[in-house]
PyMOL CGO cylinders between C-alpha atoms (Angstrom):
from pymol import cmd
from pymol.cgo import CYLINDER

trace = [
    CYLINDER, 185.44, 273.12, -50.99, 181.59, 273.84, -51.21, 0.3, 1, 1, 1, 1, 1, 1,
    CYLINDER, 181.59, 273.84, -51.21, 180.16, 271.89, -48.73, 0.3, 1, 1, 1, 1, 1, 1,
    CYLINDER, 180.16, 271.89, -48.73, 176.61, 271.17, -50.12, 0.3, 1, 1, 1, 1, 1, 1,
    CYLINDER, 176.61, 271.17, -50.12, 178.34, 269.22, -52.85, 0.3, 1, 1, 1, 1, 1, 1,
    CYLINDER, 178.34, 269.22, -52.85, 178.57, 265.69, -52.11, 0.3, 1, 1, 1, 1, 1, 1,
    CYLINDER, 178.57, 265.69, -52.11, 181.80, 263.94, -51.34, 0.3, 1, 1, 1, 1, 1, 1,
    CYLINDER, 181.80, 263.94, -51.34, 182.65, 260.50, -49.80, 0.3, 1, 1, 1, 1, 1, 1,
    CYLINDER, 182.65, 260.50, -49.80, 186.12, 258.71, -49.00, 0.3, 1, 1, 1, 1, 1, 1,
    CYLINDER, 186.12, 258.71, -49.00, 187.26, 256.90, -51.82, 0.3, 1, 1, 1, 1, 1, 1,
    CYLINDER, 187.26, 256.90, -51.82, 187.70, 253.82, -49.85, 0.3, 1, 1, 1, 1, 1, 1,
    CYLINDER, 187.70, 253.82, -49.85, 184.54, 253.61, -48.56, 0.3, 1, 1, 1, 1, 1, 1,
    CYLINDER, 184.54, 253.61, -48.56, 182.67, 254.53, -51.94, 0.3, 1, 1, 1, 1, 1, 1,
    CYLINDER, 182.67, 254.53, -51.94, 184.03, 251.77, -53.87, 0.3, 1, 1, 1, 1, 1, 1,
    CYLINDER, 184.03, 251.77, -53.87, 183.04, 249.75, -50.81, 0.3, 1, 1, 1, 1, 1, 1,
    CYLINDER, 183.04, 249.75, -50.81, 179.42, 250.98, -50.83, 0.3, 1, 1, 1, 1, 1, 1,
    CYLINDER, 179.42, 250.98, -50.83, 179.54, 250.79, -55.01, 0.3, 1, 1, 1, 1, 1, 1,
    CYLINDER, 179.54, 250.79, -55.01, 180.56, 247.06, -53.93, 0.3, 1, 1, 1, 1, 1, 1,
    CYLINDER, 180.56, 247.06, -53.93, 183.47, 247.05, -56.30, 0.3, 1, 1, 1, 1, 1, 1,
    CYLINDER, 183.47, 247.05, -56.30, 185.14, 245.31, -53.36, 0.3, 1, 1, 1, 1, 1, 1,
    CYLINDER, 185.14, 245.31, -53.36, 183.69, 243.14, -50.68, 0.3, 1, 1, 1, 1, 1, 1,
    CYLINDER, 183.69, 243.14, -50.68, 185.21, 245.03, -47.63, 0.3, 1, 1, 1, 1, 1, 1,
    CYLINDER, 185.21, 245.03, -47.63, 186.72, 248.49, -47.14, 0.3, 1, 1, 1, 1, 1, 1,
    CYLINDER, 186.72, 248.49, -47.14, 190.15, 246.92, -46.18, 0.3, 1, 1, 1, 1, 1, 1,
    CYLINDER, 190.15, 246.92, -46.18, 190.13, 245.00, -49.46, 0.3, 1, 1, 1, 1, 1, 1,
    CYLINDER, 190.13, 245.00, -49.46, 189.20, 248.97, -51.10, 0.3, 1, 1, 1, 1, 1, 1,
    CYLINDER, 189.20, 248.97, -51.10, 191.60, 250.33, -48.87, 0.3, 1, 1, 1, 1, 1, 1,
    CYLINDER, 191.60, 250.33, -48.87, 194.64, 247.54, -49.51, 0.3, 1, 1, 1, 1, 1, 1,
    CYLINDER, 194.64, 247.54, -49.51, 194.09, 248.28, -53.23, 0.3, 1, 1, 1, 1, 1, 1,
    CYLINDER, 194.09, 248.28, -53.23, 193.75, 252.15, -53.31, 0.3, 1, 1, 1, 1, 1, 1,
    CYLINDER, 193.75, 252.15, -53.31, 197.14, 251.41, -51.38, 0.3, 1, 1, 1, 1, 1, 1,
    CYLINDER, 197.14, 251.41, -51.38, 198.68, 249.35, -53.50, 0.3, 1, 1, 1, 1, 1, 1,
    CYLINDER, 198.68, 249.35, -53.50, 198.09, 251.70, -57.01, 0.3, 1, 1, 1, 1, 1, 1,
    CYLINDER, 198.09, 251.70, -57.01, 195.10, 250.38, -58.01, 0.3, 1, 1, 1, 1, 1, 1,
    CYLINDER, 195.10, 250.38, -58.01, 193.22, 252.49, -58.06, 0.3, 1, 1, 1, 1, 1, 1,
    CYLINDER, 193.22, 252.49, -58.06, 193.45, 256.00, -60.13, 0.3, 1, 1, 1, 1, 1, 1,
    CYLINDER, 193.45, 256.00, -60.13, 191.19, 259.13, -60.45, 0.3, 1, 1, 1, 1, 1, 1,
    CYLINDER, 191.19, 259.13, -60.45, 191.57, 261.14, -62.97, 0.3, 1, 1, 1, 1, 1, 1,
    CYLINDER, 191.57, 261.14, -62.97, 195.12, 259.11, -64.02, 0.3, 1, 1, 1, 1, 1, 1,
    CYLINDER, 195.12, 259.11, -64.02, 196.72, 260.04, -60.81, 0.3, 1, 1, 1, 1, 1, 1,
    CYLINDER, 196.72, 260.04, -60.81, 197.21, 258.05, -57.91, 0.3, 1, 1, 1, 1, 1, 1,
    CYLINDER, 197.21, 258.05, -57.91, 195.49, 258.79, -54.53, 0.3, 1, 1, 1, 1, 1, 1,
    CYLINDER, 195.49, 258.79, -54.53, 195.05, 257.97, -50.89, 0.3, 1, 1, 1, 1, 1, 1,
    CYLINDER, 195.05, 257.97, -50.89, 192.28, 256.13, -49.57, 0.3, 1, 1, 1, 1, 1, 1,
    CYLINDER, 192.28, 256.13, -49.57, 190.98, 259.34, -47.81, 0.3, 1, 1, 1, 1, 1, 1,
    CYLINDER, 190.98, 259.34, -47.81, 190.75, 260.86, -50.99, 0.3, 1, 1, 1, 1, 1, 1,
    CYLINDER, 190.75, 260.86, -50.99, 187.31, 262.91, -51.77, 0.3, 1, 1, 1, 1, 1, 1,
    CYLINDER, 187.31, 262.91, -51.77, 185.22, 261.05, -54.25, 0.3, 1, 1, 1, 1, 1, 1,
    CYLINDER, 185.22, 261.05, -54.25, 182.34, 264.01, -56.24, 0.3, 1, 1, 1, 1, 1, 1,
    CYLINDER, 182.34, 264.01, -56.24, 180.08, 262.98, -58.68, 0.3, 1, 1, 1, 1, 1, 1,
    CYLINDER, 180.08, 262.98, -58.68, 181.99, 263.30, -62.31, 0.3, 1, 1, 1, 1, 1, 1,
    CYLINDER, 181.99, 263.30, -62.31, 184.95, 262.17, -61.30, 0.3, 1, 1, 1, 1, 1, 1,
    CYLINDER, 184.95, 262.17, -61.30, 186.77, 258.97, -63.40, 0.3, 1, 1, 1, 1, 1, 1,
    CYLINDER, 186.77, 258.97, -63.40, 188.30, 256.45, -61.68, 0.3, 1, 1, 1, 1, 1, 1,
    CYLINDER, 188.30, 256.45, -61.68, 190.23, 253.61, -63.27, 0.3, 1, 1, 1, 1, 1, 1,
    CYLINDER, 190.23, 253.61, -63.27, 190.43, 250.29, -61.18, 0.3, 1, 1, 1, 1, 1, 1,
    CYLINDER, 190.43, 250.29, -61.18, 192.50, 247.47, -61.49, 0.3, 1, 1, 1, 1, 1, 1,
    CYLINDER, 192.50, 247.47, -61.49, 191.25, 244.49, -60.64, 0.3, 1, 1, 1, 1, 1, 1,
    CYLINDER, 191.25, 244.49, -60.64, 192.85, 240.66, -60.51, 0.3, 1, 1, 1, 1, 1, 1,
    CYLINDER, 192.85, 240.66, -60.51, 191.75, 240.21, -64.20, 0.3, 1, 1, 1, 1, 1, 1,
    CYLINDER, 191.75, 240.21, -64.20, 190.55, 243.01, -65.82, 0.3, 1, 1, 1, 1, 1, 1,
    CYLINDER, 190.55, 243.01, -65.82, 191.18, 247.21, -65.86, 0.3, 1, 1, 1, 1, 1, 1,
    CYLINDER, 191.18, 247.21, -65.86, 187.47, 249.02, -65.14, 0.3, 1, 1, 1, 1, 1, 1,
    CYLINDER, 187.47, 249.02, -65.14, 186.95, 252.64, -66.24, 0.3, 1, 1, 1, 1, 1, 1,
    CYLINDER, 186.95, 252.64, -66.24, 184.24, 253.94, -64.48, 0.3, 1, 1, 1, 1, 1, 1,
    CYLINDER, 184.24, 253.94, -64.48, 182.14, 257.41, -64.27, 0.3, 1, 1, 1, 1, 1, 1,
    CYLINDER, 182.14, 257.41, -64.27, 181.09, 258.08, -60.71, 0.3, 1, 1, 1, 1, 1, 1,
    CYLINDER, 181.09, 258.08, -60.71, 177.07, 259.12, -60.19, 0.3, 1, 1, 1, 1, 1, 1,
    CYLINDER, 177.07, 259.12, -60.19, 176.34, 259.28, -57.05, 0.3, 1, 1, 1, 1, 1, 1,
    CYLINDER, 176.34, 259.28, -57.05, 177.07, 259.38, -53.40, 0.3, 1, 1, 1, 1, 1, 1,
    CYLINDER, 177.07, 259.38, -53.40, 175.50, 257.09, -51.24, 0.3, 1, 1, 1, 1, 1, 1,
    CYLINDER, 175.50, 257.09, -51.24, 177.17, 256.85, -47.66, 0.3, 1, 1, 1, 1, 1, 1,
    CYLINDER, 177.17, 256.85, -47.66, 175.49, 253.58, -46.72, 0.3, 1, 1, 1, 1, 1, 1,
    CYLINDER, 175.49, 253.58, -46.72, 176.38, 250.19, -48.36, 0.3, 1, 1, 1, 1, 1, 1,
    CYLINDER, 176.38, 250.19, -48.36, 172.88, 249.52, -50.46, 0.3, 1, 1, 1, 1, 1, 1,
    CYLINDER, 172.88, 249.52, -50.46, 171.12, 246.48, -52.61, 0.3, 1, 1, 1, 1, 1, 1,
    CYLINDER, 171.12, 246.48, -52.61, 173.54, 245.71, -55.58, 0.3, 1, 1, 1, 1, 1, 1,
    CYLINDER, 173.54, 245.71, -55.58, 170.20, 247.08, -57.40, 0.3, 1, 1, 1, 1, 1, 1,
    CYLINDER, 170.20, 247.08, -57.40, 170.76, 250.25, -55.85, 0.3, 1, 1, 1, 1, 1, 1,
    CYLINDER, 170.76, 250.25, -55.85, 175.06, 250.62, -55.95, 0.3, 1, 1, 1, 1, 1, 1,
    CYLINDER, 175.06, 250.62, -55.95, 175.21, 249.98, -59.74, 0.3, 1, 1, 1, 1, 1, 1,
    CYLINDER, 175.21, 249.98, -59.74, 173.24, 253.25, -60.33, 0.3, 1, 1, 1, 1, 1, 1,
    CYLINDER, 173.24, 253.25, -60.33, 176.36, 255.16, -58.18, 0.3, 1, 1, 1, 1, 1, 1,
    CYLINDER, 176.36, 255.16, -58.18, 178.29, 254.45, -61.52, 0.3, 1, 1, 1, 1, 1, 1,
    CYLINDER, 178.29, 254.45, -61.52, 178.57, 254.00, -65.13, 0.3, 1, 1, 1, 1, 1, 1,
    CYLINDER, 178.57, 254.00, -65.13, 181.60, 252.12, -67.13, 0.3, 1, 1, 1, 1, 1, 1,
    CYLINDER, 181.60, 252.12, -67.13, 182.76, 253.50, -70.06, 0.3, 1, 1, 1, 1, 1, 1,
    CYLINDER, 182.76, 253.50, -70.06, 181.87, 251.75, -73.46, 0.3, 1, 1, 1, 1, 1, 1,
    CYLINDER, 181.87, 251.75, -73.46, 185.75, 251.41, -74.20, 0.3, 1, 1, 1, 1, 1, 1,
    CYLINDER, 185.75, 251.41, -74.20, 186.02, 249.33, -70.84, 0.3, 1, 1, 1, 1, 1, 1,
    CYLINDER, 186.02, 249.33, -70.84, 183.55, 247.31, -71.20, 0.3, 1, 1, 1, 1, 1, 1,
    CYLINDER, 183.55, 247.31, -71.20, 184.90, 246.29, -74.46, 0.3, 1, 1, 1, 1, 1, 1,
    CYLINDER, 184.90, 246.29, -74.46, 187.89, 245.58, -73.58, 0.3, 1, 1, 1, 1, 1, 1,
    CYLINDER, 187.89, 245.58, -73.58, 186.88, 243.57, -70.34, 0.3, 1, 1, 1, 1, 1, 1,
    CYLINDER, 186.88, 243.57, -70.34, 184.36, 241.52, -72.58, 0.3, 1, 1, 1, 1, 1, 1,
    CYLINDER, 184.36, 241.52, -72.58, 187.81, 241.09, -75.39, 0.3, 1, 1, 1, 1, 1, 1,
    CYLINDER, 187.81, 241.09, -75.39, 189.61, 239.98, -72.30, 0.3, 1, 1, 1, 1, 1, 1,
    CYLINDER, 189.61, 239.98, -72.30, 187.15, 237.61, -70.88, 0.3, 1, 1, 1, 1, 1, 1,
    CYLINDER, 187.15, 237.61, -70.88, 186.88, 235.75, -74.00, 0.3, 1, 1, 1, 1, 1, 1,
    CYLINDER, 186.88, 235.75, -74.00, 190.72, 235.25, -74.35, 0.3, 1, 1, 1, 1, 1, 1,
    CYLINDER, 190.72, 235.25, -74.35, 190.53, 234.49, -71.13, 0.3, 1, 1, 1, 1, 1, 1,
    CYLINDER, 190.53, 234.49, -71.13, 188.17, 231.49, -71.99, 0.3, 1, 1, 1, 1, 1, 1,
    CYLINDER, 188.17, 231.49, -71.99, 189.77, 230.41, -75.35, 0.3, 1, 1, 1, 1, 1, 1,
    CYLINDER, 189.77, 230.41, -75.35, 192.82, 229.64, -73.20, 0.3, 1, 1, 1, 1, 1, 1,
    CYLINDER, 192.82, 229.64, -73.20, 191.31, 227.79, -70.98, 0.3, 1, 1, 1, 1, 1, 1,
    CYLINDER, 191.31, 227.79, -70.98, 189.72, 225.68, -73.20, 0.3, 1, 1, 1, 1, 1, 1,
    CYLINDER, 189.72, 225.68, -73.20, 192.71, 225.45, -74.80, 0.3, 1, 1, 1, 1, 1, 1,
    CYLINDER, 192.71, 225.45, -74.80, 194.55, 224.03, -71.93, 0.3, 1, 1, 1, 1, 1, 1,
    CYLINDER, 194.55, 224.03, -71.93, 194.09, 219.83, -71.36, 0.3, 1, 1, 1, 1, 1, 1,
    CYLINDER, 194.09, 219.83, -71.36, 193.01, 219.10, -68.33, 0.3, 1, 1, 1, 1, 1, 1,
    CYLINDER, 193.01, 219.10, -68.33, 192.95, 215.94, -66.52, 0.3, 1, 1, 1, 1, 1, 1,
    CYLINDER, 192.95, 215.94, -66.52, 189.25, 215.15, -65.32, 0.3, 1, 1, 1, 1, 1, 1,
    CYLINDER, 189.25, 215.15, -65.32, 190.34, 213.23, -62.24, 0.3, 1, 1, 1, 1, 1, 1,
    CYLINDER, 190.34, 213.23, -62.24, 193.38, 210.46, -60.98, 0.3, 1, 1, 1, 1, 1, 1,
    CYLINDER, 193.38, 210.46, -60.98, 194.16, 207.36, -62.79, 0.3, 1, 1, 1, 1, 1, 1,
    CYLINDER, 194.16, 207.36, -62.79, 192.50, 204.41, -61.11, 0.3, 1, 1, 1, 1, 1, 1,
    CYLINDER, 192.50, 204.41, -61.11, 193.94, 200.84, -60.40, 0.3, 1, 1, 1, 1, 1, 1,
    CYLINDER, 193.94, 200.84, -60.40, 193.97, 199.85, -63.93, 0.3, 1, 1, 1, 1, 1, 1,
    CYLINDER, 193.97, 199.85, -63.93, 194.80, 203.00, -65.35, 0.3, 1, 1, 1, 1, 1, 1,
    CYLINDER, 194.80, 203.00, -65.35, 197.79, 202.77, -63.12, 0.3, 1, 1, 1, 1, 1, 1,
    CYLINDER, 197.79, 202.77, -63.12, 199.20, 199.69, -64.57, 0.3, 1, 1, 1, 1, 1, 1,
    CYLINDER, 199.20, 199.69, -64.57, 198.57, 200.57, -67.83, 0.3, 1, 1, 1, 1, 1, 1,
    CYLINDER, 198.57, 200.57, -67.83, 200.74, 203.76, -67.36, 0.3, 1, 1, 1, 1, 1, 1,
    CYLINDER, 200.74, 203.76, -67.36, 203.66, 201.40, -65.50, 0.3, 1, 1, 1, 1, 1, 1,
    CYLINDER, 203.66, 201.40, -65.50, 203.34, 198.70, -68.79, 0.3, 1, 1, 1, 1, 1, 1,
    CYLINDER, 203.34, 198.70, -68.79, 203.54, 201.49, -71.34, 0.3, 1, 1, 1, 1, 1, 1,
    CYLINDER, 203.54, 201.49, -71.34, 206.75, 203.13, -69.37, 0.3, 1, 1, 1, 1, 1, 1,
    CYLINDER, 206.75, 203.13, -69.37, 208.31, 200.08, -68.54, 0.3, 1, 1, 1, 1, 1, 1,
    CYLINDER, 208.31, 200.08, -68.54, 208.41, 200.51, -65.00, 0.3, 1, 1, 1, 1, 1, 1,
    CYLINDER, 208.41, 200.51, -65.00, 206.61, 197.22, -64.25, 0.3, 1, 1, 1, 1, 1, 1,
]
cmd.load_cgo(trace, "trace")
């Protein structure tokens, strides 16, 4: 490996990308298959270079991203959002997902809060339970 080209862990980039909140969190994902570079999955020690593609799967969506940069200390979010670019294909398909994602919701009937006192009867008249 050249060592004048940059290289960081790959839990501690997506940590410093802020992707995730702590390093564990990076770390317990990278783990857990997550997280792929170049469709293979690797350790959290793994090398990260500029170029590389890493595919992340977070709680409700699946991020394709180009890595920039290397930056080994956690920055502004300014700052860590120019360490990567998504892919126009994942960002379309996050943005599809989203919006199913709210259609359902609206979809579902919610109720806005408890039945009061009167409420209460009215329920135990219409049911008989009186």
């Amino acid at each position: 490996m050249n060592k004048t080209e940059p290289s960081l862990r790959t839990d501690k980039w997506l940590w410093v990308a802020r992707l995730f909140k702590t390093r564990s969190a990076a770390s317990a994902a990278i783990k857990g298959g997550k997280v792929h570079i170049g469709s293979q999955r690797v350790k959290p020690s793994h090398l990260i270079k500029p170029g590389n593609c890493l595919e992340i799967t977070l709680p409700h969506q699946v991020m394709t991203i180009v890595v920039n940069g290397i930056c080994a200390q956690r920055r502004p979010a300014r700052e860590a959002q120019l360490l990567y670019t998504e892919t126009e294909d994942s960002r379309a398909r996050r943005e599809v997902q989203a919006q199913q994602r709210r259609l359902l919701n609206a979809a579902i009937w919610q109720m806005p809060n408890r039945p009061d006192k009167r409420q209460r009867r009215q329920i135990r008249r219409f049911t008989g339970k009186d």
